[in-house]
KOLMI-965573 format. One record per residue (C-alpha): x negated, y negated, z; residue in three letters. Coordinates in nm, 4 decimals, always signed. Layout:
<sites>
<c1->X	c2->Y	c3->Z	aa->ALA>
...
</sites>
This chain:
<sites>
<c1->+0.0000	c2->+0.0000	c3->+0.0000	aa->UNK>
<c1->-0.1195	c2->-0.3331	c3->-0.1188	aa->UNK>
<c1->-0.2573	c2->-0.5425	c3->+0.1831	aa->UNK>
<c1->+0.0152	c2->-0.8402	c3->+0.0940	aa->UNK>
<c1->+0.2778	c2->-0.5687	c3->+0.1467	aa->UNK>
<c1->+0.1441	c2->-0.3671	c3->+0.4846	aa->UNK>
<c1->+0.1197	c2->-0.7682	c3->+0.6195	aa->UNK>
<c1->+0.4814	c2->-0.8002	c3->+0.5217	aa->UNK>
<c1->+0.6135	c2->-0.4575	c3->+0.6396	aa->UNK>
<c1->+0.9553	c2->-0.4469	c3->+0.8540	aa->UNK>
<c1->+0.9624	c2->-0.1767	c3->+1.1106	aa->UNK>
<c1->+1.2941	c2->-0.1373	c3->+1.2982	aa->UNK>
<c1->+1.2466	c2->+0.0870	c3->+1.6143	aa->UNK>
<c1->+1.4291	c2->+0.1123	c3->+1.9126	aa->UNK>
<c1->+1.3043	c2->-0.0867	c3->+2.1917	aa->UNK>
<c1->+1.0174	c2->+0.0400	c3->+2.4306	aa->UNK>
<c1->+1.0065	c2->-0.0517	c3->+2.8039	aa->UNK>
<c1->+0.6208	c2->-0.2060	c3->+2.6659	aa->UNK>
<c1->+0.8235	c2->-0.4251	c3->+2.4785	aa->UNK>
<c1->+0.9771	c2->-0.6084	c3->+2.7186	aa->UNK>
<c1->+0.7817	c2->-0.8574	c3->+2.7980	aa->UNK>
<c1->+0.7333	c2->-0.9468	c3->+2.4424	aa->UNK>
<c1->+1.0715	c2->-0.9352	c3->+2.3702	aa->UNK>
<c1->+1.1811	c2->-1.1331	c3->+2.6746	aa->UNK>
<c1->+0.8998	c2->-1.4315	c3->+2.5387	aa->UNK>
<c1->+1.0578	c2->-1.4684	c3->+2.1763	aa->UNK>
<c1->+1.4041	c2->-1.4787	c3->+2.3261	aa->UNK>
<c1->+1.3198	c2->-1.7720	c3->+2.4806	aa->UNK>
<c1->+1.0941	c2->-1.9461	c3->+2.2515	aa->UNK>
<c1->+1.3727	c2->-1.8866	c3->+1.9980	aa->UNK>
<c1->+1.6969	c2->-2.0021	c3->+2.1275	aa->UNK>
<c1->+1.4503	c2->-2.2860	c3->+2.2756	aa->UNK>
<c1->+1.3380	c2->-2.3975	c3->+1.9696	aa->UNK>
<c1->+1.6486	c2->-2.3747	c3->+1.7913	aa->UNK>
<c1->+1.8110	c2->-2.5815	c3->+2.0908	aa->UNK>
<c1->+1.5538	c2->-2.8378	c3->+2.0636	aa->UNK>
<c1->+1.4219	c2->-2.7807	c3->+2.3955	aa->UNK>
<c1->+1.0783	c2->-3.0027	c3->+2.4799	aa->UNK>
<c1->+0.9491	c2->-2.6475	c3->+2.6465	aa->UNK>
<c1->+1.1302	c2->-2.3973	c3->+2.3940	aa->UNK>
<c1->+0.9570	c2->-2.1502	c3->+2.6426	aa->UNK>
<c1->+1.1579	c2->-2.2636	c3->+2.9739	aa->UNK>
<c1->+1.4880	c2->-2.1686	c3->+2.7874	aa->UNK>
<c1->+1.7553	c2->-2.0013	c3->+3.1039	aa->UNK>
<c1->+1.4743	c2->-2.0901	c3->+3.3236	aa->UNK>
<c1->+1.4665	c2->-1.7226	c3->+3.5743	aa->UNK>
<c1->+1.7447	c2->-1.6036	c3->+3.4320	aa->UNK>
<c1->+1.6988	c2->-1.2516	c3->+3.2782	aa->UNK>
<c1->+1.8740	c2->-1.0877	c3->+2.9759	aa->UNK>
<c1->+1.6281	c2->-0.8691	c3->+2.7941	aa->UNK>
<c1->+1.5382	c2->-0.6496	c3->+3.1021	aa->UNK>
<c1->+1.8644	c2->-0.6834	c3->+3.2015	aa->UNK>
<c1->+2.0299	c2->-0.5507	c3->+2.8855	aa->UNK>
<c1->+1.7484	c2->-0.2620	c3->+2.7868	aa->UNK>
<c1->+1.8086	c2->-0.0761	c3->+3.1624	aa->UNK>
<c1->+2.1559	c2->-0.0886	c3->+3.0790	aa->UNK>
<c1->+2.1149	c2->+0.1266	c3->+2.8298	aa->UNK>
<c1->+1.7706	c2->+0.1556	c3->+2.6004	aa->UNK>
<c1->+1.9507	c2->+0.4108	c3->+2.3311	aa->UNK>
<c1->+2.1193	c2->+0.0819	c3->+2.2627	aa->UNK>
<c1->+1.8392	c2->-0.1786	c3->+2.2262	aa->UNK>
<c1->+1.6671	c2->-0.2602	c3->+1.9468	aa->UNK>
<c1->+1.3211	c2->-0.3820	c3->+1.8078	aa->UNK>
<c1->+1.1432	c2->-0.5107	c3->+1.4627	aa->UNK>
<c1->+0.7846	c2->-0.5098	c3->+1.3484	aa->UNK>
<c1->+0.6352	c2->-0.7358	c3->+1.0644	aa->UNK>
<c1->+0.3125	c2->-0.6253	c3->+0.9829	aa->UNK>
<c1->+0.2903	c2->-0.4234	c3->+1.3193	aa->UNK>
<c1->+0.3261	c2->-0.7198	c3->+1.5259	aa->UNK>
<c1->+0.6304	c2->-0.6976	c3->+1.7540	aa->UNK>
<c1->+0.8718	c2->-0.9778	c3->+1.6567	aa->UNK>
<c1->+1.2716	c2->-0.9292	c3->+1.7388	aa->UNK>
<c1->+1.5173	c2->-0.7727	c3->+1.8876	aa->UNK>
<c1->+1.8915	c2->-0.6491	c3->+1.9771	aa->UNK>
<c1->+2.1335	c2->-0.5109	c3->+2.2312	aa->UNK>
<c1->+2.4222	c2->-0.3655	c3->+2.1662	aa->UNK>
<c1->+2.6903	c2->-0.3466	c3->+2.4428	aa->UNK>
<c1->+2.9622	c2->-0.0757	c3->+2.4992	aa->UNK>
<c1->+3.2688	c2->-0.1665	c3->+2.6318	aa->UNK>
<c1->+3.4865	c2->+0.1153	c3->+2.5366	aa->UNK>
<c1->+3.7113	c2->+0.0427	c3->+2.1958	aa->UNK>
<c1->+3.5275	c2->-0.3113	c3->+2.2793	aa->UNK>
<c1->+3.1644	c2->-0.3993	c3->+2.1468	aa->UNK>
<c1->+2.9549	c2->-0.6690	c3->+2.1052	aa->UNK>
<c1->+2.5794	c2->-0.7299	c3->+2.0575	aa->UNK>
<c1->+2.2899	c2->-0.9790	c3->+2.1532	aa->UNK>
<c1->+2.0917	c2->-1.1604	c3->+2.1807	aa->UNK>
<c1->+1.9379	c2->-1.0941	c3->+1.9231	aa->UNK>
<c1->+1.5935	c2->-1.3070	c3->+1.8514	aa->UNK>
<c1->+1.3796	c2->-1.3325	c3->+1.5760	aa->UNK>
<c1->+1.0190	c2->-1.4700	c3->+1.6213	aa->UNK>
<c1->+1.0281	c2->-1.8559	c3->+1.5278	aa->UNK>
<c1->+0.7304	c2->-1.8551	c3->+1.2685	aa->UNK>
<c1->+0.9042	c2->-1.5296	c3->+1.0908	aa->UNK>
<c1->+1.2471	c2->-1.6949	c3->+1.0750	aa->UNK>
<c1->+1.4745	c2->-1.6783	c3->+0.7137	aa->UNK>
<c1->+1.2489	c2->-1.3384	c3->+0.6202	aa->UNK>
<c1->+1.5487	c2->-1.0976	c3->+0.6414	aa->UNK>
<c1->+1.4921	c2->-1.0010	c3->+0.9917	aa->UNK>
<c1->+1.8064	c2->-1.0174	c3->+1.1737	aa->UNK>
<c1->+1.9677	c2->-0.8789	c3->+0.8537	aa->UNK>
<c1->+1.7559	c2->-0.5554	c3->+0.9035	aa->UNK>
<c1->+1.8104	c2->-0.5799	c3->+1.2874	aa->UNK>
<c1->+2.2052	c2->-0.5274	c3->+1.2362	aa->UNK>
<c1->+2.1687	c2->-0.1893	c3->+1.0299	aa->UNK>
<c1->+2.1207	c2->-0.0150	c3->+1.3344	aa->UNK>
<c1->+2.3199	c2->-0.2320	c3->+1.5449	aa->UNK>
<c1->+2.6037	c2->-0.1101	c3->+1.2988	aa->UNK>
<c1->+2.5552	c2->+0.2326	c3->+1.3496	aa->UNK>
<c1->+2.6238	c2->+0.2073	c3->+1.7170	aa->UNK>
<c1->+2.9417	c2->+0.0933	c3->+1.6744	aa->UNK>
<c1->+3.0372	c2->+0.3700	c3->+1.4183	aa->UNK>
<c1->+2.8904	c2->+0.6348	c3->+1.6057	aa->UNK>
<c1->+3.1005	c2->+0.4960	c3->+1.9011	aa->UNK>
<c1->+3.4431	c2->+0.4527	c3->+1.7048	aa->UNK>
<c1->+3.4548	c2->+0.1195	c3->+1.8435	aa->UNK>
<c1->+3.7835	c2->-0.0569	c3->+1.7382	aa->UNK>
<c1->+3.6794	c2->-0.4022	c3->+1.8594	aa->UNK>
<c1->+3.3861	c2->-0.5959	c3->+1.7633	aa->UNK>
<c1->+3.1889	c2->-0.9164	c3->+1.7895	aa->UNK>
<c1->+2.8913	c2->-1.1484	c3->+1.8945	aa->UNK>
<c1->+2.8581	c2->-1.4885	c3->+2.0231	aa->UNK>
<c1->+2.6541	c2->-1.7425	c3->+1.8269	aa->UNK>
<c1->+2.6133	c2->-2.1278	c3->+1.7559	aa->UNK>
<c1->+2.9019	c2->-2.2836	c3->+1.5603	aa->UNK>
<c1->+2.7059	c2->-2.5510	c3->+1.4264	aa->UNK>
<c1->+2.4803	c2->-2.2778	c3->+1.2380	aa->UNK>
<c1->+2.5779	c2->-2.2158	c3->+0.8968	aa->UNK>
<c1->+2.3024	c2->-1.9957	c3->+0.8756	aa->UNK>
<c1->+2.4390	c2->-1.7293	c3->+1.1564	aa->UNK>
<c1->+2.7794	c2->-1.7836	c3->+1.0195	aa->UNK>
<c1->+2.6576	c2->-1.6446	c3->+0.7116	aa->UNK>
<c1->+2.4365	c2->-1.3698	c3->+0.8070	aa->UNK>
<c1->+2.7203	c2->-1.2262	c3->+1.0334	aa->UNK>
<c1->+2.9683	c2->-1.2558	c3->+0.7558	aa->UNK>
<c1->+2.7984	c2->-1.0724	c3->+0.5673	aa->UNK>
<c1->+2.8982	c2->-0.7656	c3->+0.7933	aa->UNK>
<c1->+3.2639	c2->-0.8265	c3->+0.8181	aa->UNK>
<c1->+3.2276	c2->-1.0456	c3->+1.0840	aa->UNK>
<c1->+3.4169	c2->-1.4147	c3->+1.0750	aa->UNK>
<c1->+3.4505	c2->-1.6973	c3->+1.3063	aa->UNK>
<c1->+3.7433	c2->-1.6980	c3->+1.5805	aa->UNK>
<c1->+3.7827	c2->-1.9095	c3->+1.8614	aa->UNK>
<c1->+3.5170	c2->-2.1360	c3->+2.0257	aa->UNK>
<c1->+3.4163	c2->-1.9890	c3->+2.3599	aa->UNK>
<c1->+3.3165	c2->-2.2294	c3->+2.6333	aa->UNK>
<c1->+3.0411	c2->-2.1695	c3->+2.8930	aa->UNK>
<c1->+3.1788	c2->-2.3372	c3->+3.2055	aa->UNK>
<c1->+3.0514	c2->-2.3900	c3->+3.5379	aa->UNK>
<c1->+3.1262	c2->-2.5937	c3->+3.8709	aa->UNK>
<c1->+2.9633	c2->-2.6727	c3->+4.2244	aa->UNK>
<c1->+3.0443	c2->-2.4208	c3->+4.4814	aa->UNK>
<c1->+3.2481	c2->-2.5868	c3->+4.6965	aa->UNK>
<c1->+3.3660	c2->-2.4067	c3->+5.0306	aa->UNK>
<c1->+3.6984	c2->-2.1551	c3->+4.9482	aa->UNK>
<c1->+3.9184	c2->-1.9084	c3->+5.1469	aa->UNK>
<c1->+3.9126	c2->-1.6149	c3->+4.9793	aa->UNK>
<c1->+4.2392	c2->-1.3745	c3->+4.8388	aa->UNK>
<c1->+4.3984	c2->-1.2231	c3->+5.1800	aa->UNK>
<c1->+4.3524	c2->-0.8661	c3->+5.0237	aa->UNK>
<c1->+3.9795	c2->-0.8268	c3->+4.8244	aa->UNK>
<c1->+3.6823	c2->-0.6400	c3->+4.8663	aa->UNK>
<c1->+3.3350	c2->-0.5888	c3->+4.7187	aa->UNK>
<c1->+3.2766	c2->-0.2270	c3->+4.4987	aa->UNK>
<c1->+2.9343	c2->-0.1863	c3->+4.7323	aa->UNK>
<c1->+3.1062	c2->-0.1561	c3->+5.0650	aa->UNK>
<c1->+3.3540	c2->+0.1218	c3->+4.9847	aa->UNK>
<c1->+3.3191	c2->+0.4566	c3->+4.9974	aa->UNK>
<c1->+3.1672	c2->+0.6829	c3->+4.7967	aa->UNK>
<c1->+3.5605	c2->+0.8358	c3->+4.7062	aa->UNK>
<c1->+3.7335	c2->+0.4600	c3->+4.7345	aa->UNK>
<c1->+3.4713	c2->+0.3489	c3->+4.4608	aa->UNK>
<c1->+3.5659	c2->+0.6195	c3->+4.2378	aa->UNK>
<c1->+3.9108	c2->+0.5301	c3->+4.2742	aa->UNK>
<c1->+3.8345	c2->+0.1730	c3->+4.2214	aa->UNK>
<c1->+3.6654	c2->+0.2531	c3->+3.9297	aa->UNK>
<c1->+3.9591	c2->+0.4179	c3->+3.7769	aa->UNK>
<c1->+4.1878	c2->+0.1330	c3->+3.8469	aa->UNK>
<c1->+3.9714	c2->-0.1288	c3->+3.7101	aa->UNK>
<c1->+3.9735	c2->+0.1195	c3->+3.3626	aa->UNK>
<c1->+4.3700	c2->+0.1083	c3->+3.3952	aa->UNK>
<c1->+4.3610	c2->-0.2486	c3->+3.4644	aa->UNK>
<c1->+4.1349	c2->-0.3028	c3->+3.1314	aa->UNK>
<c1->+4.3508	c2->-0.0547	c3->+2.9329	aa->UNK>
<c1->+4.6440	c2->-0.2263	c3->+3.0150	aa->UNK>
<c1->+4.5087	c2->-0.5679	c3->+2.8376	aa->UNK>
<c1->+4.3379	c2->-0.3886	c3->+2.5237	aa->UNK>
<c1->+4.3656	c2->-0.0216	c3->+2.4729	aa->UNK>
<c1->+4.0341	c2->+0.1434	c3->+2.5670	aa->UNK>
<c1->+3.8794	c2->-0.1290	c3->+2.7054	aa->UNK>
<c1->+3.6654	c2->-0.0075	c3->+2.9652	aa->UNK>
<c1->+3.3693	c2->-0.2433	c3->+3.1928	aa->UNK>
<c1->+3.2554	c2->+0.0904	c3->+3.3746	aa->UNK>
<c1->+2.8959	c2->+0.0605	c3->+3.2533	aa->UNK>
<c1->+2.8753	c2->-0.3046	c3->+3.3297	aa->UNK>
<c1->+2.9830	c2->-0.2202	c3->+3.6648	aa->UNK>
<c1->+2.7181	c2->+0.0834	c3->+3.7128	aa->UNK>
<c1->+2.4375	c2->-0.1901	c3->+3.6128	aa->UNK>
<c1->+2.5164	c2->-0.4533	c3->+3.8578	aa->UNK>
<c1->+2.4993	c2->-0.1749	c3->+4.0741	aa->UNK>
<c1->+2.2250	c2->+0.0605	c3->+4.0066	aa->UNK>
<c1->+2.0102	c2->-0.3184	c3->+3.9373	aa->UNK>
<c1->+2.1215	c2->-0.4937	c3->+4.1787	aa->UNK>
<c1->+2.2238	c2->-0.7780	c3->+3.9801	aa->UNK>
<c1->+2.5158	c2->-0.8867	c3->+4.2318	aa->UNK>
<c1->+2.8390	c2->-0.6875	c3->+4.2933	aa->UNK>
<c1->+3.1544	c2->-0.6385	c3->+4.1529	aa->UNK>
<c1->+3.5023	c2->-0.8557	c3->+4.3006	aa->UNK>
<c1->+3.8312	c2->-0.6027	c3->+4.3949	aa->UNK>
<c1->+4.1376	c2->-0.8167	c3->+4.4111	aa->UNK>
<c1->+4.4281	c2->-0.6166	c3->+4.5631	aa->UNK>
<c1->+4.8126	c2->-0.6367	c3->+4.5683	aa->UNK>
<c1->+4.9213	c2->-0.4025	c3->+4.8423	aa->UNK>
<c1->+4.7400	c2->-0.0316	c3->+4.7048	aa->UNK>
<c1->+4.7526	c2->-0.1527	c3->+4.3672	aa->UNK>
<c1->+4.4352	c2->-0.3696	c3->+4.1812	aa->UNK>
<c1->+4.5462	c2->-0.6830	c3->+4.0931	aa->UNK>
<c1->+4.2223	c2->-0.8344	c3->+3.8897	aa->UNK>
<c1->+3.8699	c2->-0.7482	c3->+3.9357	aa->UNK>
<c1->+3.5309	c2->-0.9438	c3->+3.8526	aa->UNK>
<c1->+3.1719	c2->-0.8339	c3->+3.7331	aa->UNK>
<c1->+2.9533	c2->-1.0519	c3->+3.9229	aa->UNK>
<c1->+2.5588	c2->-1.1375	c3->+3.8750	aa->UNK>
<c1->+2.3883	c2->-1.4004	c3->+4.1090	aa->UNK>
<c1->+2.0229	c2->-1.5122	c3->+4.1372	aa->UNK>
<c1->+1.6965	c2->-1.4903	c3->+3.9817	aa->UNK>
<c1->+1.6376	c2->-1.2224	c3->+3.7479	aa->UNK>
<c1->+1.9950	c2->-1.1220	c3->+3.6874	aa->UNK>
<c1->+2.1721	c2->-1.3537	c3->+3.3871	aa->UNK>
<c1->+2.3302	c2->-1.6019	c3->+3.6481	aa->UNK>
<c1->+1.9432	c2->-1.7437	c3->+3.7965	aa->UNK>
<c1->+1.8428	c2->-1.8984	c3->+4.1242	aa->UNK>
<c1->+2.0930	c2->-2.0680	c3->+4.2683	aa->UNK>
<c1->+2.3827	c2->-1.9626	c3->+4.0298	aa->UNK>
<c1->+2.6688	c2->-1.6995	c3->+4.0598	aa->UNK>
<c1->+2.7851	c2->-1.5457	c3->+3.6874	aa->UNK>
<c1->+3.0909	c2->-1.3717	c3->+3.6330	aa->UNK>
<c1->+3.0026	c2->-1.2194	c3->+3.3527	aa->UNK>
<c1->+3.3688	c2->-1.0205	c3->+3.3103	aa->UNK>
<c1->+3.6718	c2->-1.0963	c3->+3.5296	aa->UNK>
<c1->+4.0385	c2->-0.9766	c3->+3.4702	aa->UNK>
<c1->+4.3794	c2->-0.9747	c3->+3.5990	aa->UNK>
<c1->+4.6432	c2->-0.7948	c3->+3.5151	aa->UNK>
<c1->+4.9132	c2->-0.8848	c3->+3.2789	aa->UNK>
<c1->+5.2159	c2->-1.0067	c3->+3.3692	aa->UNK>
<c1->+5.4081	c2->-1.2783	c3->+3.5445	aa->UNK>
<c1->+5.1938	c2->-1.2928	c3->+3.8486	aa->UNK>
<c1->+4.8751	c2->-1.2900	c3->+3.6598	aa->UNK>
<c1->+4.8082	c2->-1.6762	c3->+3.6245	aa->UNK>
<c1->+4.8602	c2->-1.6756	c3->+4.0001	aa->UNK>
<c1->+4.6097	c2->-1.3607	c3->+4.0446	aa->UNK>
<c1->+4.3588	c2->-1.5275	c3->+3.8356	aa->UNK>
<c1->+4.3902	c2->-1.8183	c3->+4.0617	aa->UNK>
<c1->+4.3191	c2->-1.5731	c3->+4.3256	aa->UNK>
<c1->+4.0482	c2->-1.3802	c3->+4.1499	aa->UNK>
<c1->+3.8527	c2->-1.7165	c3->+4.1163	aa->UNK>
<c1->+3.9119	c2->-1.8268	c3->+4.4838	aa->UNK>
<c1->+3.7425	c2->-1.5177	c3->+4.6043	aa->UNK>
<c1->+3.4604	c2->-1.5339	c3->+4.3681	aa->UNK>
<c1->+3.3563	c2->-1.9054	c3->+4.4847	aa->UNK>
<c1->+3.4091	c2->-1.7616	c3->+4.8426	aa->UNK>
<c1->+3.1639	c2->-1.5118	c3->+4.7942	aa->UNK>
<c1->+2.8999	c2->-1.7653	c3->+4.6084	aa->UNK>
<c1->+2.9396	c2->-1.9786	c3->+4.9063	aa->UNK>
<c1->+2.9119	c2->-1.7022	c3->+5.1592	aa->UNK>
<c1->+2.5877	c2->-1.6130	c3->+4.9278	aa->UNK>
<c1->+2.4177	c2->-2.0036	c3->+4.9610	aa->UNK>
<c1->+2.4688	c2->-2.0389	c3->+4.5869	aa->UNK>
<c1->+2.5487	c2->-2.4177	c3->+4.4629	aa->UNK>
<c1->+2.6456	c2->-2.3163	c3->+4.0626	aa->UNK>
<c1->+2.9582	c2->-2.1077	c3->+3.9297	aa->UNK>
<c1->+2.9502	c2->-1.9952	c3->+3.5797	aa->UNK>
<c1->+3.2036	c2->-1.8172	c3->+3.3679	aa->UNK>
<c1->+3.3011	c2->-1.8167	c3->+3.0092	aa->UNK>
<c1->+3.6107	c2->-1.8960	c3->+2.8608	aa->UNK>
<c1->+3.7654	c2->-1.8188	c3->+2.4595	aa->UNK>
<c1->+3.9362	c2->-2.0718	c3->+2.3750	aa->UNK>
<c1->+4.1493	c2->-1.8307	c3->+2.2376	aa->UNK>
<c1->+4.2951	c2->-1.7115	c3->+2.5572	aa->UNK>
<c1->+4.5026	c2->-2.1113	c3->+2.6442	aa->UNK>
<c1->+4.6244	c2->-2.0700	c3->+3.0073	aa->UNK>
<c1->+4.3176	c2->-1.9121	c3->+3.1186	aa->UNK>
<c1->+4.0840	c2->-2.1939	c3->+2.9897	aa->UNK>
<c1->+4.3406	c2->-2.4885	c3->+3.1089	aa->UNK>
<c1->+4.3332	c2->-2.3195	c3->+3.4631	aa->UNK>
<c1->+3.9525	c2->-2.2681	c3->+3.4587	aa->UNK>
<c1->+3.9764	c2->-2.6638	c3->+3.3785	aa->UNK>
<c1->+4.1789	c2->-2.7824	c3->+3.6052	aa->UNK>
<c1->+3.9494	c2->-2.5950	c3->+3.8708	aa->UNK>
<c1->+3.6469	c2->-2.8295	c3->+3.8019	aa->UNK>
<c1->+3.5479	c2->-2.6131	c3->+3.5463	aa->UNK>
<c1->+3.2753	c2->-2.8086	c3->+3.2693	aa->UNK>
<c1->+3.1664	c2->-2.6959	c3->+2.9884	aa->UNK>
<c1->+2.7989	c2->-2.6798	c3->+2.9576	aa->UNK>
<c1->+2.7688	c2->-2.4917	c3->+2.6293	aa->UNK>
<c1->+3.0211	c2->-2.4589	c3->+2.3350	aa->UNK>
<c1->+2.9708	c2->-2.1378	c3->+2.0916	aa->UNK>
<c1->+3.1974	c2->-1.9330	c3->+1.8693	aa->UNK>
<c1->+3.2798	c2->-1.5747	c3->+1.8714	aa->UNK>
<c1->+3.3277	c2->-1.3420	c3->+1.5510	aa->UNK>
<c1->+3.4991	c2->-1.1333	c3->+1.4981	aa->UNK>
<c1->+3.5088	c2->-0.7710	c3->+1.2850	aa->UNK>
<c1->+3.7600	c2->-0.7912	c3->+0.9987	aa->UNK>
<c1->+3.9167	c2->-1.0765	c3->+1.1857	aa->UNK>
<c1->+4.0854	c2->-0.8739	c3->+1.4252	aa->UNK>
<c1->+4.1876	c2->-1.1212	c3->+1.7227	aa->UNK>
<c1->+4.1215	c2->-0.8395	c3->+2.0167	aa->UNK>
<c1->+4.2486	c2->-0.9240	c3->+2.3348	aa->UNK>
<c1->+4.1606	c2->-1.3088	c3->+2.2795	aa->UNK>
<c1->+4.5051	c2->-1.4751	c3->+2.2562	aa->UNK>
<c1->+4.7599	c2->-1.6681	c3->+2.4810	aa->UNK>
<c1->+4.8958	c2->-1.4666	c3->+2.7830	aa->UNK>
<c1->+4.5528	c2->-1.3266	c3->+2.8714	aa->UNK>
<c1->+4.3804	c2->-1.4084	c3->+3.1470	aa->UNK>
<c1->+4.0191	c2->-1.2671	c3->+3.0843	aa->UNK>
<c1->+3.6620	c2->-1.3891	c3->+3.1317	aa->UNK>
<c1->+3.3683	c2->-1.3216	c3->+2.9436	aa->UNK>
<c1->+3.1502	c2->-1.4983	c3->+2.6549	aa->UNK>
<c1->+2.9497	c2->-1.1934	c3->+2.4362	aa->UNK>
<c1->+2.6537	c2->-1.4090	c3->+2.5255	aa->UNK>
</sites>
């Protein structure tokens, strides 16, 4: 092989534990950079999402090669029928070579091999460039999706709630079933169990139970401080859910006052959740909370398909 051509090679190969620290370095620099940030490098600050992501599940993340230099990479998340992938980050100085593009072949195949009905990313709506690349795998822009957060301010938690990590080895499993019927309930198959098992088996923070009577009203996947993707100081709800119905603005109310009770019981001063757009009483109440937004993204979707993003809904999460 000419020496032009071994230079230019593309290797796509899943992602070693080796690579972490590597990988973890370009997904800074690059959102950094493309953000405009004076230190492209400082980009989330202690905040962790490669390491994060890859113990997860490492069947499921993704690297890329030019020339045998290490230089991207995926994740690809399984949430039952529901699946989404990211970040994925190409190496600034190798940017517009086809990268990404090669990066979603295999990315692709997870979700086929999975049967997932439901699919989608988050990305910057002011990119035509991702807009485009996505597209051209069936994917098209929905809803923005708002990254909102508030001070922790003091809060009396729901009268009936408790946290996954104090029950029972039997009560969790339990728990764990009703938080799959909860999820089923708003989008056939939807299922958070392996989010739940990393916060645990990590470390990353704990997951919110919300109960009416025996039965789970709404539950919340929760990350908080440095190294987990909230960072020092901050509490993340990365997924949080109530169940439908007429009571469920009034559980969501709930859901949130015991997650800014916990932050506060936990010395943390930021709350951060994402909101679609899609899904209107959720965002308003999330809004008339205190709730900011500090970043403003799109999500898009597979063949167009709307999911479980629509009025009625009261669901948190951003594909970040």
């Amino acid at each position: 092989m000419p020496m032009t051509e071994t230079k230019n090679k593309v290797v796509v190969r899943p992602l070693e534990e080796t690579d972490l620290p590597e990988a973890d370095r370009i997904m800074r620099l690059a959102f950094g950079t493309f953000l405009g940030l004076p230190d492209p490098s400082g980009f989330l600050g202690d905040a962790s999402y490669v390491r994060t992501r890859w113990l997860a599940d490492p069947a499921t993340a993704f690297g890329a090669e030019v020339g045998g230099e290490f230089a991207a990479s995926n994740f690809v998340s399984n949430w039952g029928s529901v699946g989404f992938f990211g970040p994925l980050t190409v190496r600034p100085d190798l940017w517009n070579r086809g990268i990404g593009k090669r990066l979603m072949e295999p990315t692709m195949e997870c979700f086929a091999d999975w049967g997932t009905k439901h699919v989608g990313l988050f990305t910057f709506a002011h990119s035509p460039g991702h807009i485009y690349l996505y597209e051209k795998f069936g994917f098209w822009a929905r809803f923005l999706t708002a990254v909102m957060s508030k001070p922790v301010v003091e809060a009396s938690p729901a009268p009936q709630w408790s946290r996954l990590s104090a029950l029972l080895e039997g009560d969790r499993a339990e728990s764990l079933k009703a938080c799959r019927e909860l999820c089923d309930a708003i989008y056939e198959g939807l299922d958070l169990e392996g989010e739940i098992h990393a916060v645990a088996t990590q470390g990353l923070g704990d997951t919110v139970l919300l109960w009416d009577d025996a039965n789970l009203a709404g539950f919340a996947v929760c990350h908080w401080g440095a190294g987990t993707e909230a960072g020092s100081g901050a509490y993340y709800i990365k997924f949080g859910a109530v169940s439908p119905g007429p009571e469920a603005g009034e559980n969501f109310e709930r859901l949130l006052d015991t997650c800014e009770a916990l932050a506060a019981a936990q010395g943390l001063r930021l709350i951060i959740a994402g909101m679609n757009m899609g899904r209107h009483e959720a965002y308003c109440a999330m809004r008339s909370r205190g709730f900011r937004t500090d970043v403003q993204a799109v999500t898009m979707h597979r063949s167009n398909d709307p999911g479980y993003s629509h009025p009625g809904v009261y669901v948190i999460d951003d594909w970040r």
